[in-house]
C-alpha positions as CSV (number, residue, x, y, z in Angstrom):
1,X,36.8,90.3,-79.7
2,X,35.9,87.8,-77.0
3,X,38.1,85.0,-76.6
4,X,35.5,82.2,-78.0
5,X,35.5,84.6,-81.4
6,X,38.8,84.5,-81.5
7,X,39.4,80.9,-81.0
8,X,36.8,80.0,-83.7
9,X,38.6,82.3,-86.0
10,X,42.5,80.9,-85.6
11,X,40.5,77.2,-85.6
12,X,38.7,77.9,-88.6
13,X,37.8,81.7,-90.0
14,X,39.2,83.5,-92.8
15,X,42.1,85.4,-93.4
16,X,39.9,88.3,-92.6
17,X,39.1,87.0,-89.2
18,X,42.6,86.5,-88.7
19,X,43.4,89.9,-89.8
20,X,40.8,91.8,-87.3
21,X,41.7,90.2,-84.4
22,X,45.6,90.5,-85.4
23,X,44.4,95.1,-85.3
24,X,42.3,94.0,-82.4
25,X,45.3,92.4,-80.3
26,X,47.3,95.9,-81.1
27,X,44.4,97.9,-80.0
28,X,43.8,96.4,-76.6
29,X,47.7,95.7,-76.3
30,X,46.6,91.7,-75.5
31,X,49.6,89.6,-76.9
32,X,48.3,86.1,-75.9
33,X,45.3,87.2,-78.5
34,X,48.3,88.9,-81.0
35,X,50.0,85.8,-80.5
36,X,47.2,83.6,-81.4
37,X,47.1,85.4,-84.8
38,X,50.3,83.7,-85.8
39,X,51.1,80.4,-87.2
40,X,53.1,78.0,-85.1
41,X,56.0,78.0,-87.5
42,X,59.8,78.3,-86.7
43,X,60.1,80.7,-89.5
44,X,57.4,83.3,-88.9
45,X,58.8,86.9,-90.1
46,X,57.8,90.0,-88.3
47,X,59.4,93.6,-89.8
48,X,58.7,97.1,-87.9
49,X,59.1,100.2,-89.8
50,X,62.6,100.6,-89.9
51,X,63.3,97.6,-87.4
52,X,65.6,94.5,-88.0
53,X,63.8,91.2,-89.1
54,X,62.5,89.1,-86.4
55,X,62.1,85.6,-87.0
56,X,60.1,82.8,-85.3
57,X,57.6,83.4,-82.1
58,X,60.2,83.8,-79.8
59,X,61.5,87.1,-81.0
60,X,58.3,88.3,-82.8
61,X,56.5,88.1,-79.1
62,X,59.4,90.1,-77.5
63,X,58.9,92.8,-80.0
64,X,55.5,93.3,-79.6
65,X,55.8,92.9,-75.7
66,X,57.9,95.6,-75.6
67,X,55.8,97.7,-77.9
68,X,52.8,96.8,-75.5
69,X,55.2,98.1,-72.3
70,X,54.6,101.5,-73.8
71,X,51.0,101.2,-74.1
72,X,48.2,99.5,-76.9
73,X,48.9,100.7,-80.7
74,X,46.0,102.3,-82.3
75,X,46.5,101.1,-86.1
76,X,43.7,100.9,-88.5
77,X,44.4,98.9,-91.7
78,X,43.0,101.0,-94.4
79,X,43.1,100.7,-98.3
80,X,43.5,96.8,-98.1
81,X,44.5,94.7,-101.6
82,X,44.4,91.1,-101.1
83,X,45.9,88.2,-103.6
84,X,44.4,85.1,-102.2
85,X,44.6,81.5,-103.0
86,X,43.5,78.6,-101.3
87,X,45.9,77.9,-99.2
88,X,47.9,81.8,-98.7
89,X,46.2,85.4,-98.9
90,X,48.5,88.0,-99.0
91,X,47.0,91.6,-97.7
92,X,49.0,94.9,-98.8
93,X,47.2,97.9,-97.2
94,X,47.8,101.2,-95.0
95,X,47.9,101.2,-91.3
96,X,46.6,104.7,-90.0
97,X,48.5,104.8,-87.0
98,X,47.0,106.8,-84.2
99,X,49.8,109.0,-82.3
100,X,50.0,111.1,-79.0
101,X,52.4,113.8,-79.4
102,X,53.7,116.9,-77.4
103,X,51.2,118.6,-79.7
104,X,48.4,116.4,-79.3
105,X,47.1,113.1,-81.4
106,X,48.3,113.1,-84.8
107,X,47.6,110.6,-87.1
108,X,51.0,108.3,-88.8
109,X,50.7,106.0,-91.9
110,X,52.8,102.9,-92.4
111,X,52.6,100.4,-95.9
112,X,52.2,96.9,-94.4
113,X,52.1,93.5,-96.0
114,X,50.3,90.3,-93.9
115,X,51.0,87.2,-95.1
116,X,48.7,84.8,-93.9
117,X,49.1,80.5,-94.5
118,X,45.9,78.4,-94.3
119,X,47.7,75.8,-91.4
120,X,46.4,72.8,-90.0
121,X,45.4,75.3,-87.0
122,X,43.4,77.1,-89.4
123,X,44.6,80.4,-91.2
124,X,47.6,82.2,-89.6
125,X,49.9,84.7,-90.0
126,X,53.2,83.9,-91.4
127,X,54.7,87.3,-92.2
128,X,53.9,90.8,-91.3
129,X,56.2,93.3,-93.2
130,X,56.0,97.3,-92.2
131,X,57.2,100.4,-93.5
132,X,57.1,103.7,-92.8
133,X,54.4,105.6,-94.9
134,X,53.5,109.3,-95.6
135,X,50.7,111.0,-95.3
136,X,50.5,110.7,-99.0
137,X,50.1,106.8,-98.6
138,X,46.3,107.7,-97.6
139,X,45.3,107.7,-100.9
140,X,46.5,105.2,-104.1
141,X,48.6,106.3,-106.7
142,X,48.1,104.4,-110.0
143,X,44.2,103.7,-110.4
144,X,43.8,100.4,-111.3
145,X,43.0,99.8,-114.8
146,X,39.2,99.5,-115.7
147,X,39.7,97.1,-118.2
148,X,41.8,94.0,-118.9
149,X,44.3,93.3,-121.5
């Protein structure tokens, strides 16, 4: 995504536009744009798959840094549910997760919530919440109902 994109979607945009250049920033292993994503909030929440809670900027940024020392993360948010209202939109999905190994690529799943805050800035993330999935996690359990009650 090129820079004036992005800016127009943290200034404006959707929680969408928020969303692709949050996978975008991962991808290209760019945390100015990652950083961009989130609100300016002292109590931002960041949770890795079986990581400690991070909260605020300071230690979300370090996190992802040191992820980005290692190289860009290929995750690809898949199977996305979203509860929106008009001022939060929370997005459950699965991140396909892209993974070199001894063997060769292999592909990891991981169950992630985004949490994202329409701001004064313009929607932003305010938590991203990760856990460690199984290959089974490709595919939803419990079809949702095809009528109401």
């Amino acid at each position: 995504m090129k820079r004036a994109k992005l800016e127009a979607a943290v200034v404006g945009g959707t929680p969408d536009d928020i969303e692709q250049a949050f996978y975008e920033a991962l991808h290209n292993a760019d945390i100015a744009q990652l950083m961009a994503c989130w609100a300016e909030e002292d109590d931002i929440v960041c949770v890795h798959p079986g990581g400690a809670r991070m909260i605020g900027a300071g230690a979300i940024r370090a996190t992802f840094e040191a992820m980005f020392n290692n190289g860009s993360v290929q995750a690809f948010p898949e199977r996305v549910h979203k509860v929106q209202s008009l001022a939060s939109s929370v997005h459950h999905l699965v991140e396909r997760v892209e993974v070199i190994t001894p063997q060769g690529a292999r592909q990891a799943y991981v169950i992630a919530t985004n949490v994202y805050h329409k701001t004064p800035q313009g929607w932003r993330m305010v938590a991203h919440h990760a856990s460690p999935g199984t290959p089974k996690d490709a595919a939803d359990v419990g079809a949702k109902p095809t009528v109401l009650h």
